[in-house]
LUMLUM-46230 format. One record per residue (C-alpha): chain; x, y, z. Coordinates in nm, 3 decimals. Layout:
BEGIN
SITE chain      c1      c2      c3
SITE     A       X       Y       Z
...
END
This chain:
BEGIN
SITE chain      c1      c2      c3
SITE     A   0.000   0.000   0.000
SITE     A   0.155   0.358  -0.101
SITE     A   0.108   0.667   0.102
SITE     A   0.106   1.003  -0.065
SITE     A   0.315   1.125   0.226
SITE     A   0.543   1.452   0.229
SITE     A   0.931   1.333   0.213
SITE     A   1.142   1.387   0.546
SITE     A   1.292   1.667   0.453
SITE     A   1.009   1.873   0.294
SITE     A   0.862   1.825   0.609
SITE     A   1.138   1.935   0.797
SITE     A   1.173   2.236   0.558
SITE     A   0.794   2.314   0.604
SITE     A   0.759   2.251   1.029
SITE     A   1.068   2.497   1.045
SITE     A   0.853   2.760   0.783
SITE     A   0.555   2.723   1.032
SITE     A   0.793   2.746   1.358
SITE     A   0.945   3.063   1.200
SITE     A   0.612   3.222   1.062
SITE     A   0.468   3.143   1.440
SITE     A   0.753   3.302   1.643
SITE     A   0.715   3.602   1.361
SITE     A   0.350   3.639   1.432
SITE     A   0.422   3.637   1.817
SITE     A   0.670   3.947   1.795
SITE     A   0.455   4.104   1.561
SITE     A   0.136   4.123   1.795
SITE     A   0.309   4.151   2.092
SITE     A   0.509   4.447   2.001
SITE     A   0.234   4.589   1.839
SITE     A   0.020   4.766   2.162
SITE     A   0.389   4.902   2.241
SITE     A   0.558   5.038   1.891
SITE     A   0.172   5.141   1.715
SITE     A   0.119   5.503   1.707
SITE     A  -0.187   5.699   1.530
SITE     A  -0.063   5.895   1.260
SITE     A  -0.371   6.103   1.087
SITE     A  -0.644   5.806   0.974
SITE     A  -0.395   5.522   1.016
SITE     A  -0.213   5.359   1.280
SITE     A   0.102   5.317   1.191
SITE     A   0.342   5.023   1.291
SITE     A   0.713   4.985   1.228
SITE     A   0.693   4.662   1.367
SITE     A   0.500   4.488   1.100
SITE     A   0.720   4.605   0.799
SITE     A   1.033   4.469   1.065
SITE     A   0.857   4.123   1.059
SITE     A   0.775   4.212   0.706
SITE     A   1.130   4.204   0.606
SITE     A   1.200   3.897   0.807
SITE     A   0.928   3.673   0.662
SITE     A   1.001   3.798   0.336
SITE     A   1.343   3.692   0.357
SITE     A   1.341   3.371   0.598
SITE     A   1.024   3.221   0.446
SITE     A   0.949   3.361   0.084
SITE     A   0.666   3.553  -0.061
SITE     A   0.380   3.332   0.008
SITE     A   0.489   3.310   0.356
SITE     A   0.504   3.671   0.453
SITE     A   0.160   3.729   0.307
SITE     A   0.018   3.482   0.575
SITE     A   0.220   3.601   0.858
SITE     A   0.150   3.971   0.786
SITE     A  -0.272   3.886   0.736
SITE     A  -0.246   3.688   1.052
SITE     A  -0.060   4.006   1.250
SITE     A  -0.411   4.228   1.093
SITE     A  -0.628   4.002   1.164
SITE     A  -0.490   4.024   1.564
SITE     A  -0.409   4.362   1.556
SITE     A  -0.748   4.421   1.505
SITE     A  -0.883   4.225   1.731
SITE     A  -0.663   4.352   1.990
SITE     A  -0.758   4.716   1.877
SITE     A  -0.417   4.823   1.785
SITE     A  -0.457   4.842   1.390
SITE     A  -0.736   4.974   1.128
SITE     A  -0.830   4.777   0.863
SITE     A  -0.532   4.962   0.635
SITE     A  -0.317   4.699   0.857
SITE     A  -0.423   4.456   0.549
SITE     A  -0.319   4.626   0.209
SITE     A  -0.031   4.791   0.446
SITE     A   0.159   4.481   0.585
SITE     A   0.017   4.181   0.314
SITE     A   0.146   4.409   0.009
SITE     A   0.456   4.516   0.146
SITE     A   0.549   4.150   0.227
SITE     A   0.464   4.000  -0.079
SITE     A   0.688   4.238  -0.240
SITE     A   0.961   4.244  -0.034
SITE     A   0.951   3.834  -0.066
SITE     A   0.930   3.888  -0.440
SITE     A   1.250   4.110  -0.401
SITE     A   1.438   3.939  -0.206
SITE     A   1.368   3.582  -0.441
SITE     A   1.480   3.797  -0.702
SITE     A   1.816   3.929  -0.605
SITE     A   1.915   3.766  -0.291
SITE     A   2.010   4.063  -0.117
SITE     A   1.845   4.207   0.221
SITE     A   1.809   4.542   0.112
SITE     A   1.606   4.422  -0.198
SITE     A   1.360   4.292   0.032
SITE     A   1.339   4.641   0.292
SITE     A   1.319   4.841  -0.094
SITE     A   0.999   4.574  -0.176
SITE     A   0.854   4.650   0.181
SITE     A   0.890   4.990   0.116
SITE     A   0.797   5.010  -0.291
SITE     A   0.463   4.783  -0.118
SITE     A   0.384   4.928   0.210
SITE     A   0.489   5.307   0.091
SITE     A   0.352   5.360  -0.269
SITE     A   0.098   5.080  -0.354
SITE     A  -0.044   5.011  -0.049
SITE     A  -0.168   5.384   0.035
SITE     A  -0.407   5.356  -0.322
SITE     A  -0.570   5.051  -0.238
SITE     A  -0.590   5.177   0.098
SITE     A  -0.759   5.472  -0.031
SITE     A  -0.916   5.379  -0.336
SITE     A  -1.128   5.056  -0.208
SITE     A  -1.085   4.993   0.151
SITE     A  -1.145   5.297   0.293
SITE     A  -1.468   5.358   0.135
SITE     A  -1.587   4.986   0.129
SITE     A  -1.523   4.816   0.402
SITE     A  -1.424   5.163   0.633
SITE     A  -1.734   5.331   0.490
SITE     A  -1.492   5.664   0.515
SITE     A  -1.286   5.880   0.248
SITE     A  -0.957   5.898   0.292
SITE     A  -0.752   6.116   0.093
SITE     A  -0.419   5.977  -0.075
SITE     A  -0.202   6.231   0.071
SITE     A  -0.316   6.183   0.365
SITE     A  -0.155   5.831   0.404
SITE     A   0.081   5.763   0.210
SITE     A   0.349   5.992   0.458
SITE     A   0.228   5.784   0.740
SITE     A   0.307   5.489   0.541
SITE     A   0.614   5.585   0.424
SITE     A   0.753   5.664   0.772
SITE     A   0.649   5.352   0.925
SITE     A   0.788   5.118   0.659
SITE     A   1.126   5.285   0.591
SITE     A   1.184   5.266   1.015
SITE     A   1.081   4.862   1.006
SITE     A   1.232   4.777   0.654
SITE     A   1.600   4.908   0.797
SITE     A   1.479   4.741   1.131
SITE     A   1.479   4.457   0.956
SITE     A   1.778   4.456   0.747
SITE     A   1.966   4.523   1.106
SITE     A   1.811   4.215   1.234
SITE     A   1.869   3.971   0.999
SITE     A   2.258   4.139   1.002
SITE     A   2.288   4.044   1.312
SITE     A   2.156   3.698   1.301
SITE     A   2.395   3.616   1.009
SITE     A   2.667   3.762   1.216
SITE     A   2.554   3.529   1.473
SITE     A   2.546   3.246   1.274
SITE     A   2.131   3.189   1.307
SITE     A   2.064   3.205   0.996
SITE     A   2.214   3.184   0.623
SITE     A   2.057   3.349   0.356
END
């Protein structure tokens, strides 16, 4: 009889991807209530485009999207984010993963966060979640400097992170 089982070592690869996107999802929330600050509309939160760059970069594209929804989804539940959390953290990270596939470089993944979380994310913030699911009208201007000023401080939060873990010998990219 033949099992349609995963192989050891995509299983290994795939438990550590889960332990990794879990521990990421943990530091995201639980920094949140601490490093989220109201900035116009949005609530801005260096800490997700930190993680951002981490998931992006330890886990791949597909990854980050999940562990950036999951952060919203909490963040909202705690009361800590607006429903911008979404487009802002789920774009940036599937970017930055994008990036980072593509070049294999840390600071390709921060400039995806950024490119994501800083110029796309602020028009389908404003263009269809605002007035659809926020019921409000939210200029363009008025978020995308919010944006912008949380990603940039998380992207390079993250690029000094994962620095230091390679220094340390934690991980290898």
């Amino acid at each position: 009889m033949r099992t349609n089982s995963m192989s050891p070592g995509r299983s290994t690869r795939n438990t550590r991807k889960t332990a990794y996107a879990v521990v990421l999802v943990a530091m995201g929330v639980a920094l949140a209530p601490y490093t989220s600050f109201p900035i116009g509309i949005a609530k801005v939160n260096p800490t997700q485009h930190f993680v951002n760059v981490l998931a992006a970069t330890l886990l791949g594209p597909w990854w980050a999207i999940l562990t950036a929804a999951v952060i919203a989804v909490l963040r909202n539940a705690m009361g800590v984010g607006t429903l911008l959390a979404f487009p802002g953290g789920m774009i940036g990270a599937f970017l930055a993963g994008i990036a980072f596939r593509a070049v294999r470089r840390t600071w390709a993944s921060a400039a995806g966060e950024i490119l994501g979380t800083g110029g796309i994310a602020p028009v389908v913030s404003a263009l269809l979640v605002a007035p659809s699911l926020m019921g409000k009208s939210i200029p363009l201007m008025a978020l995308v400097p919010s944006f912008l000023c949380s990603t940039v401080a998380g992207a390079l939060l993250g690029i000094l992170a994962l620095r230091l873990l390679q220094r340390a010998d934690i991980v290898h990219l």
